[in-house]
N, C-alpha and C positions, 0 to 999 in steps of 0.2 A: 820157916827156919830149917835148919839144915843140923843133922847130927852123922854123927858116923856111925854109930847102931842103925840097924835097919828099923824104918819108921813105916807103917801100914795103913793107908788112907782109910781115913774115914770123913763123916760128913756129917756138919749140923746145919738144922734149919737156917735157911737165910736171916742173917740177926738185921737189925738196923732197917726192915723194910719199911721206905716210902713210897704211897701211893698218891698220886697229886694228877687229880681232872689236867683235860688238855689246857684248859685258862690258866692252869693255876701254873703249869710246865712252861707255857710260855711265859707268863710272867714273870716265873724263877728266872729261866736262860734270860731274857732282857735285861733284868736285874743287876746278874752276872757281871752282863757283857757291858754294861754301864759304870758297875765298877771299876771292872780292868781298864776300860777306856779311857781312865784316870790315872792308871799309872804310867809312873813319868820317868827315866832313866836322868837319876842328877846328880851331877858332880859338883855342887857347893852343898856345904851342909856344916851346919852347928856343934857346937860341941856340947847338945843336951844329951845326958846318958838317958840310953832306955833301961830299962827293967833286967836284968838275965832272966825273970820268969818269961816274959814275951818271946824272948831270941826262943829258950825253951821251948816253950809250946812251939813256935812258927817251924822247929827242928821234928817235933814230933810227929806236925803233918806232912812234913815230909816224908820220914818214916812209914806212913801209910801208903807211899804208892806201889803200884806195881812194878814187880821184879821177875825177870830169870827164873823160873822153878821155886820164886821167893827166897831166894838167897839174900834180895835185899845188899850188893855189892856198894853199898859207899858209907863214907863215913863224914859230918860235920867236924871239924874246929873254930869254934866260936872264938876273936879273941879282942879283949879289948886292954890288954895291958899295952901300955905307949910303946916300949923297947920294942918288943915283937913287932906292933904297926910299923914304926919306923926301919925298922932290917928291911919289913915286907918292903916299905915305898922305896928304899934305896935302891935294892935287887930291883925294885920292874922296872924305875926310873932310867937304869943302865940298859934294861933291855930295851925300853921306848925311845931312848937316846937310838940305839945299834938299828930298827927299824927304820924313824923318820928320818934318820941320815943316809938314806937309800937301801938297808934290808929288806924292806916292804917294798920296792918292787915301786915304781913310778905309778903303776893304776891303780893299786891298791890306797896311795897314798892322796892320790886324787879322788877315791871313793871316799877317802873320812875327810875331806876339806870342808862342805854343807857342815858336817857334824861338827867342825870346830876344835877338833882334840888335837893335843898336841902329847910331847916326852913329859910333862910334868905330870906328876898324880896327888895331889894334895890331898884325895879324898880318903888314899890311904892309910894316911893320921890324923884327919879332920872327924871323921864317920867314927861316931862312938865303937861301933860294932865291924868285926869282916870276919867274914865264913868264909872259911875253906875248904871245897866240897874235894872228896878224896874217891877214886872210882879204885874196887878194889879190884886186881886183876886174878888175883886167887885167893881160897880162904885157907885155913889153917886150924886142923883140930889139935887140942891143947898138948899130944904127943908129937905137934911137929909135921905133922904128913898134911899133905895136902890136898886137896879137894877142887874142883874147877865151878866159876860160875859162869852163868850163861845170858848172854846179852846185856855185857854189861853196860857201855856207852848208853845203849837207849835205856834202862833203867834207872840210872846215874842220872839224867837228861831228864827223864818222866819227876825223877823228885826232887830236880832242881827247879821245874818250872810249880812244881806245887810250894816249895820255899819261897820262891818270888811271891806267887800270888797270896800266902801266908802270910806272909811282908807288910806286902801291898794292905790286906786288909787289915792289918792291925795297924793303919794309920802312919808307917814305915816308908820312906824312901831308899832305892836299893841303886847299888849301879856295878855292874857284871866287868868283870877283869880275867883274861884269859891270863894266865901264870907261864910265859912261852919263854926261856925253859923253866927258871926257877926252881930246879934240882934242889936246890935248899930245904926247901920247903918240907919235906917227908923228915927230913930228920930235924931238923929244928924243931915240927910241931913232933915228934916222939912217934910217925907213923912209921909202920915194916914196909919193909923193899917191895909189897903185895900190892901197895897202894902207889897209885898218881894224884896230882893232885889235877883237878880240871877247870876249877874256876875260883877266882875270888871275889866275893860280893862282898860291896862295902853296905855297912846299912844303919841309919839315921834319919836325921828330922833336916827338911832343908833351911838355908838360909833365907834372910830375906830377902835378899838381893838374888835369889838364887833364879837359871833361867833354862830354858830346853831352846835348842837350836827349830827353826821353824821346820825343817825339813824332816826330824821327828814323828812331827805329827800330821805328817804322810803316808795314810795308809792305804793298802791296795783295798780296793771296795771286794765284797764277798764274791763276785762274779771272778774274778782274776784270783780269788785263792780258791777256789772250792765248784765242784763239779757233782749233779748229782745225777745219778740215772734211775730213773723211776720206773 
């Protein structure tokens, strides 16, 4: 955390230490990677409410990732009231309208044809739940003055993919919405001019009819993402 008194390092013992044999490390990471290999980006979903304790907790492990000199730069809005869903779907629906009707750019829009998306977002009053992840660009101590954090984009990024897979394990289906511009957004959910907003994730149980484009689950094999030099 971050105060404007001067704060003086010090150091405890490493708390939370795990020790796990090479079997037992690998059998974790496979574990893992078994998991995530399961999550599935969907746009049909139910209108079964989840818990606010779940969204909760999945926000708090976010909260645990690495930051900036731990400044910790963003902030969740959880919301599941209809009115608020609906303004959201309306605003992006306008913007997905001004895209697909050629502000994306001819390739760009031939890149999401496999995917199947189109100007409609139904998920964004369908999906019990959408978080609005906020990157804060400075912070602010309670006289007003301001303070700078540092790296924010990639630590914003580091604890939105922890919130995904937070999600993901609790049994949750998610599906990520870039907010391009959606200006709205800061002051309608009650944030300072400090913050942007960077994504909105909807997040739910799917439908039954619900389906992933095949071209999804198309992954680059480890050799094309990852290099090691030994």
């Amino acid at each position: 955390m971050f105060a404007k008194e001067k704060l003086e390092y010090t150091a405890v013992p490493l708390p939370d230490r795990v020790e796990l044999t090479d079997e037992e490390m690998r059998d974790a990471a496979h574990a893992f990677y078994a998991k995530m290999r399961t999550r599935h980006t969907v746009r049909d979903y139910t209108t079964r409410p989840v818990p606010r304790e779940v969204i909760e907790d999945c926000i708090r492990t976010a909260g645990t990732a690495p930051s900036g000199a731990n400044h910790q730069p963003w902030h969740f809005v959880a919301i599941s009231d209809p009115e608020m869903k609906a303004r959201i779907r309306e605003e992006a629906e306008i913007e997905e309208r001004r895209f697909y009707e050629g502000g994306g750019g001819d390739e760009w829009i031939k890149a999401l044809e496999p995917i199947g998306t189109n100007a409609e977002k139904p998920h964004l009053t369908t999906a019990p739940w959408l978080i609005v992840v906020f990157a804060q660009r400075w912070g602010q101590f309670e006289d007003g003055t301001r303070y700078k954090n540092y790296y924010v984009p990639e630590s914003v990024n580091i604890a939105t993919g922890f919130l995904l897979a937070a999600l993901h394990h609790a049994g949750l289906c998610t599906l990520t919405h870039t907010p391009n511009p959606m200006k709205f957004l800061a002051p309608a959910l009650g944030r300072p001019a400090s913050e942007k907003p960077t994504m909105i994730i909807a997040v739910g149980h799917p439908s039954e009819d619900a389906t992933v484009p095949t071209v999804a689950k198309m992954k680059k094999p480890l050799e094309e993402i990852s290099t090691f030099v030994e």
